[in-house]
C-alpha positions as protocol buffer text, in pm:
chain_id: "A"
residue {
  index: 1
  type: UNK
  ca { x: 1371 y: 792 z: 969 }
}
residue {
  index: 2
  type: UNK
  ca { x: 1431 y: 474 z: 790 }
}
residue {
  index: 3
  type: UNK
  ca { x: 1372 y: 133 z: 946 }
}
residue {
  index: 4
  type: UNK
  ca { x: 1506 y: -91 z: 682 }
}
residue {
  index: 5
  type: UNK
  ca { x: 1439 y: -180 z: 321 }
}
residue {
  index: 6
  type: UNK
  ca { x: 1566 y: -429 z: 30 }
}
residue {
  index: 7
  type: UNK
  ca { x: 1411 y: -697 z: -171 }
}
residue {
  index: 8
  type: UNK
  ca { x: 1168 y: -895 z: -78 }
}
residue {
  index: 9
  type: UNK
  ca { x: 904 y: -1135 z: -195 }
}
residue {
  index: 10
  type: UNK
  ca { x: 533 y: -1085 z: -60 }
}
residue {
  index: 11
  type: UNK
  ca { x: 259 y: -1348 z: 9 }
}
residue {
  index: 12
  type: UNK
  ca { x: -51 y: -1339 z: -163 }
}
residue {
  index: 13
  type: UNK
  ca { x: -358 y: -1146 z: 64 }
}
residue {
  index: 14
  type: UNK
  ca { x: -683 y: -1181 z: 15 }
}
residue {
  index: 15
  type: UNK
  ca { x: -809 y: -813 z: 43 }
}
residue {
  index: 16
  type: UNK
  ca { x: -1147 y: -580 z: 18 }
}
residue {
  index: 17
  type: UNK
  ca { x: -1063 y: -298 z: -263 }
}
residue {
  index: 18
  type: UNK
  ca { x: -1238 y: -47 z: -432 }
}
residue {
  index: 19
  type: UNK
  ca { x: -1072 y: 148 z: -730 }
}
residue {
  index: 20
  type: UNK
  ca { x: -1027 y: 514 z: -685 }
}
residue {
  index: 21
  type: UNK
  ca { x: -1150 y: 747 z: -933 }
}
residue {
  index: 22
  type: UNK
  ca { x: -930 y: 1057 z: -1074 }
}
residue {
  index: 23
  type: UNK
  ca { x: -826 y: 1306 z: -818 }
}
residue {
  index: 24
  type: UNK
  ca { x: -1003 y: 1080 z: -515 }
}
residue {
  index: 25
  type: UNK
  ca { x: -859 y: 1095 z: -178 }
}
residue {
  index: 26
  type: UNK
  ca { x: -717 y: 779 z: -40 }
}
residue {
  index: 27
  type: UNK
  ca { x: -704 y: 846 z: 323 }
}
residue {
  index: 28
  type: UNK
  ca { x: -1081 y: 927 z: 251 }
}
residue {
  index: 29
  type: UNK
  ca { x: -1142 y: 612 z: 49 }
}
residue {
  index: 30
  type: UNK
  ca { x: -985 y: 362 z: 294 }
}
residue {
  index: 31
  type: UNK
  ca { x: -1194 y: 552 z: 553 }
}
residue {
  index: 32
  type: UNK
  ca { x: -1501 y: 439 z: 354 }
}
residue {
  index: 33
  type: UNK
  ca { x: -1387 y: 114 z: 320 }
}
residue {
  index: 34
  type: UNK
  ca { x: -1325 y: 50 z: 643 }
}
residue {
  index: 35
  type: UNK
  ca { x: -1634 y: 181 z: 767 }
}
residue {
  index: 36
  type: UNK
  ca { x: -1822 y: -66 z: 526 }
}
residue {
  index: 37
  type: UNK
  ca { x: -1578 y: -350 z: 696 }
}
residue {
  index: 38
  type: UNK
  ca { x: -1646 y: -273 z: 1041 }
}
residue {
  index: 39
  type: UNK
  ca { x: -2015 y: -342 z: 1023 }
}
residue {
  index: 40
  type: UNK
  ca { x: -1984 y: -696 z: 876 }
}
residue {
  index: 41
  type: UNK
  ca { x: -2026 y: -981 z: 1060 }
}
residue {
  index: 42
  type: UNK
  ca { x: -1691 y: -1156 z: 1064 }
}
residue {
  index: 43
  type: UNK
  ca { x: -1480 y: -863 z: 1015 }
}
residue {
  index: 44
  type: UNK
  ca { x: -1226 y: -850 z: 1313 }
}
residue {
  index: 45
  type: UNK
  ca { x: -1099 y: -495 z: 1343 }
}
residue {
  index: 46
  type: UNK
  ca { x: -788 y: -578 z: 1543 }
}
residue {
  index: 47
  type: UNK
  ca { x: -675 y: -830 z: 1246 }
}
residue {
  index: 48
  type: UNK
  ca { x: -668 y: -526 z: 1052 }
}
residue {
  index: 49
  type: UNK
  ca { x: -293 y: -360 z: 1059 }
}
residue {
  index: 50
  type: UNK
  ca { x: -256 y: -209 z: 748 }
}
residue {
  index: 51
  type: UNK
  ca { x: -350 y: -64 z: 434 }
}
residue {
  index: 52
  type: UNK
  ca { x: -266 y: -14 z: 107 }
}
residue {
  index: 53
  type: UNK
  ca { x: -285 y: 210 z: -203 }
}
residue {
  index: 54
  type: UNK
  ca { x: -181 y: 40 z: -564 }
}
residue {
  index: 55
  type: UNK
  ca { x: -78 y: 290 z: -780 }
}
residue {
  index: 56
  type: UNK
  ca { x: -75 y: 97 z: -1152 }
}
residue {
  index: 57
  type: UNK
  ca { x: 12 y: 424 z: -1334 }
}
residue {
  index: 58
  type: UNK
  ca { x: 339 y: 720 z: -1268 }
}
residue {
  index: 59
  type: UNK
  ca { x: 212 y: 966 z: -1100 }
}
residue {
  index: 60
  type: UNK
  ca { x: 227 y: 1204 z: -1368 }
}
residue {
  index: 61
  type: UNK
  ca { x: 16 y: 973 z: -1644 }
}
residue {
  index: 62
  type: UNK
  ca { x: -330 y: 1147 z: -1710 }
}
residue {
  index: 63
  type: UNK
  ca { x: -588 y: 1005 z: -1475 }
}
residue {
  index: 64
  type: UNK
  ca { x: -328 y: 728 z: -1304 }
}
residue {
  index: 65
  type: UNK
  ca { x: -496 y: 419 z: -1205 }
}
residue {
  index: 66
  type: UNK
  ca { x: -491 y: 335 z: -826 }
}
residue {
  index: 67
  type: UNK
  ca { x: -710 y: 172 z: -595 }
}
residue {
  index: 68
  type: UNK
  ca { x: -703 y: 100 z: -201 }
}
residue {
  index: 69
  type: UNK
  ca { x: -698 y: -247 z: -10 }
}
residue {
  index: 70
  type: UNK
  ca { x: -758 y: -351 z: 280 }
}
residue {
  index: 71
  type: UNK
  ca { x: -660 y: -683 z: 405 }
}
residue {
  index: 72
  type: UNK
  ca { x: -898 y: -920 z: 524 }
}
residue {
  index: 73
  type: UNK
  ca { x: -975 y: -1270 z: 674 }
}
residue {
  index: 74
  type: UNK
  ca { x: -1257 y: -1350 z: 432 }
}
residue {
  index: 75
  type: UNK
  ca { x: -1503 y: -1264 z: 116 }
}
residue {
  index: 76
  type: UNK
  ca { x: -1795 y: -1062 z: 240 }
}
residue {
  index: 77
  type: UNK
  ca { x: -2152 y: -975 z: 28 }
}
residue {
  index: 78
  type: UNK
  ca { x: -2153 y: -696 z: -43 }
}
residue {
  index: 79
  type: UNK
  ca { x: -1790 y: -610 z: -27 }
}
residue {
  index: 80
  type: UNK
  ca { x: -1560 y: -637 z: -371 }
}
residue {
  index: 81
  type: UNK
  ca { x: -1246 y: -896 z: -258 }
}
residue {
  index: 82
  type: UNK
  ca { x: -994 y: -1064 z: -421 }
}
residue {
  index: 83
  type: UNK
  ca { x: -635 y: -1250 z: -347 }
}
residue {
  index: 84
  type: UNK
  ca { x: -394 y: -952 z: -413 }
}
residue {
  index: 85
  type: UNK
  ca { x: -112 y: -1155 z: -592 }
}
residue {
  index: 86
  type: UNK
  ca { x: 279 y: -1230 z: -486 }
}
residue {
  index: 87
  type: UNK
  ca { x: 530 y: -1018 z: -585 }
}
residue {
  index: 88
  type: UNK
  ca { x: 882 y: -951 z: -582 }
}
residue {
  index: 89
  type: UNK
  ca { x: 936 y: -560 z: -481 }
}
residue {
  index: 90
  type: UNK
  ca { x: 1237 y: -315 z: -350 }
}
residue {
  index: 91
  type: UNK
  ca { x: 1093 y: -178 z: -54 }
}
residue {
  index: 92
  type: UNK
  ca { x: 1171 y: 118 z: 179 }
}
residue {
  index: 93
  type: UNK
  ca { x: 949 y: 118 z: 554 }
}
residue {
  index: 94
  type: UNK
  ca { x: 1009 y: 439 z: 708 }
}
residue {
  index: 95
  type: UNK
  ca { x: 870 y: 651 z: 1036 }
}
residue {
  index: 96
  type: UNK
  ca { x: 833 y: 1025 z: 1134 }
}
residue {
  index: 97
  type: UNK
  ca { x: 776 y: 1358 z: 955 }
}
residue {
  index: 98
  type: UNK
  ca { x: 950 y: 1636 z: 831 }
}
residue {
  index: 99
  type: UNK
  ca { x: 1118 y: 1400 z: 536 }
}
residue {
  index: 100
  type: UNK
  ca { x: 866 y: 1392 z: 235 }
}
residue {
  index: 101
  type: UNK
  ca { x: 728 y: 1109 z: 58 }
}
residue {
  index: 102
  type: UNK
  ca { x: 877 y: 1211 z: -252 }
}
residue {
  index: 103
  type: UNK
  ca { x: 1233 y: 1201 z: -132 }
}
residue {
  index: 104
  type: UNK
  ca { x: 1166 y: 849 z: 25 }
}
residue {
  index: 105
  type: UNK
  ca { x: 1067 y: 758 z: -367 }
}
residue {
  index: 106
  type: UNK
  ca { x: 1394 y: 872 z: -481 }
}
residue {
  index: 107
  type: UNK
  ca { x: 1587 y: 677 z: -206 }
}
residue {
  index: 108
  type: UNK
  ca { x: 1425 y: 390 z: -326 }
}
residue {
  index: 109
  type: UNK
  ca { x: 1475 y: 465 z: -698 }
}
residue {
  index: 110
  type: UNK
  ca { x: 1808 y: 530 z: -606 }
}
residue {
  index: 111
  type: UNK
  ca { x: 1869 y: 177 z: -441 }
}
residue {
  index: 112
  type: UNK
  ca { x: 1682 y: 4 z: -760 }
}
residue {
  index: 113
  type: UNK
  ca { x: 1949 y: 194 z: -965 }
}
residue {
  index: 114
  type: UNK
  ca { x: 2254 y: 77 z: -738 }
}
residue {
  index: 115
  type: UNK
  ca { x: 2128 y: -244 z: -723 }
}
residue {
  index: 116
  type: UNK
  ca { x: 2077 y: -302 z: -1113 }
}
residue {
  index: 117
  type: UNK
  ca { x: 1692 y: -400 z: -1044 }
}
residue {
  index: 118
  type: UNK
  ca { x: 1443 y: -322 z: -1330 }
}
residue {
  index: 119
  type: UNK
  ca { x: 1068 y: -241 z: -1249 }
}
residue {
  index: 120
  type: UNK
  ca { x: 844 y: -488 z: -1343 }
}
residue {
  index: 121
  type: UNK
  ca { x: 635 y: -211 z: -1498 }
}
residue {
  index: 122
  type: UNK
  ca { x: 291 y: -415 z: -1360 }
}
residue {
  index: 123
  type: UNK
  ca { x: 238 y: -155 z: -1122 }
}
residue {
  index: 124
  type: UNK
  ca { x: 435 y: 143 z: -1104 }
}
residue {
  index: 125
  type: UNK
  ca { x: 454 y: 103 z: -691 }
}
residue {
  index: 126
  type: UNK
  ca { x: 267 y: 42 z: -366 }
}
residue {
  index: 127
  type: UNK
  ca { x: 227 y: 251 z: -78 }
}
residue {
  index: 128
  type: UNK
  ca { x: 147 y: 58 z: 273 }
}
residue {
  index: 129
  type: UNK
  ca { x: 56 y: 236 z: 606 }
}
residue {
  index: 130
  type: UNK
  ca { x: 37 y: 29 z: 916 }
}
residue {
  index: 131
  type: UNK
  ca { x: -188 y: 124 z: 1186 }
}
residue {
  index: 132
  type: UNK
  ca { x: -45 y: 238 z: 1486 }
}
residue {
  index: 133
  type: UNK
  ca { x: -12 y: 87 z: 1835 }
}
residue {
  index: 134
  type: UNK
  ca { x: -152 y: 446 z: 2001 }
}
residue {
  index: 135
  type: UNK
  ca { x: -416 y: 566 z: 1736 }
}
residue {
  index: 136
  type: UNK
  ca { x: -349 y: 890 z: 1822 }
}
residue {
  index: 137
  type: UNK
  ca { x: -12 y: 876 z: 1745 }
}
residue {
  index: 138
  type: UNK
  ca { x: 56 y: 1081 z: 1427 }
}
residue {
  index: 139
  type: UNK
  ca { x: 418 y: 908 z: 1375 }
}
residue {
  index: 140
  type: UNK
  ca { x: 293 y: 653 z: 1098 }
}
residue {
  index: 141
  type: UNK
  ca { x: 494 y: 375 z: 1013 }
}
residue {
  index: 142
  type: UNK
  ca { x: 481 y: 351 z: 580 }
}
residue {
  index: 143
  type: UNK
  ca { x: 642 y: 97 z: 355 }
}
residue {
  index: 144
  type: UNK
  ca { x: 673 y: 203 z: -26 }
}
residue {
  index: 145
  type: UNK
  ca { x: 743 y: -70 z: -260 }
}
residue {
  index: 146
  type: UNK
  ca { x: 794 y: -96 z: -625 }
}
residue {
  index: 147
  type: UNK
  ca { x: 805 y: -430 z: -770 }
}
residue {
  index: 148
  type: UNK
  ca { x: 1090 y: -569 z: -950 }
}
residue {
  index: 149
  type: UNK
  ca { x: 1157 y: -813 z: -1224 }
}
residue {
  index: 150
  type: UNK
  ca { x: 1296 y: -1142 z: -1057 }
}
């Protein structure tokens, strides 16, 4: 089910990262990450209500760049951070199962179309899932954005 979605401009976030290699799982890579965060001093879990997965590459280039971030209050040692920068990006934040991520893509591409955006072509798009309220909740809210030349 779709929530909403448009244009919009995001703020810059400082956030922990780590690049993923070819053919790495995400869900398994924030899981690391996270678990790194957690046992810092100065690391408040329930600031934490999202990540994200940069995707720099189409899906279908060999060996697509990507890497995962996770927003945070701080730099920690130890722990690779940086200010993830402002962009402009159509977005689409959507709930439930049974519709597949690729057809929320192509609602999205479809709206860029309509709207006579143009990718920016910095990073091919961004995928955001926000942590629940119930953690054992398997209804996921997820944004996907691609950003767009102002």
């Amino acid at each position: 089910m779709i929530l909403h979605g448009g244009v919009r401009t995001t703020e810059p976030i400082r956030v922990a990262y780590r690049n993923l290699a070819p053919g790495e799982n995400e869900a398994v890579a924030i899981t690391e990450l996270l678990g790194r965060l957690t046992r810092l001093p100065g690391f408040l879990y329930d600031m934490y209500d999202h990540s994200m997965v940069v995707y720099y590459d189409p899906p279908d280039a060999p060996d697509p760049r990507r890497e995962v971030l996770v927003p945070v209050p701080q730099s920690f040692e130890g722990v690779e951070t940086k200010v993830f920068p402002s962009l402009r990006a159509a977005f689409l934040v959507f709930k439930g199962v049974g519709i597949s991520m690729d057809d929320y893509y192509r609602d999205l591409w479809k709206y860029i179309e309509e709207a006579g955006l143009k990718p920016s072509g910095d990073i091919y798009s961004i995928e955001v899932m926000y942590v629940p309220e119930d953690l054992d909740n398997a209804d996921y809210t997820m944004e996907i954005m691609i950003p767009v030349k102002a």
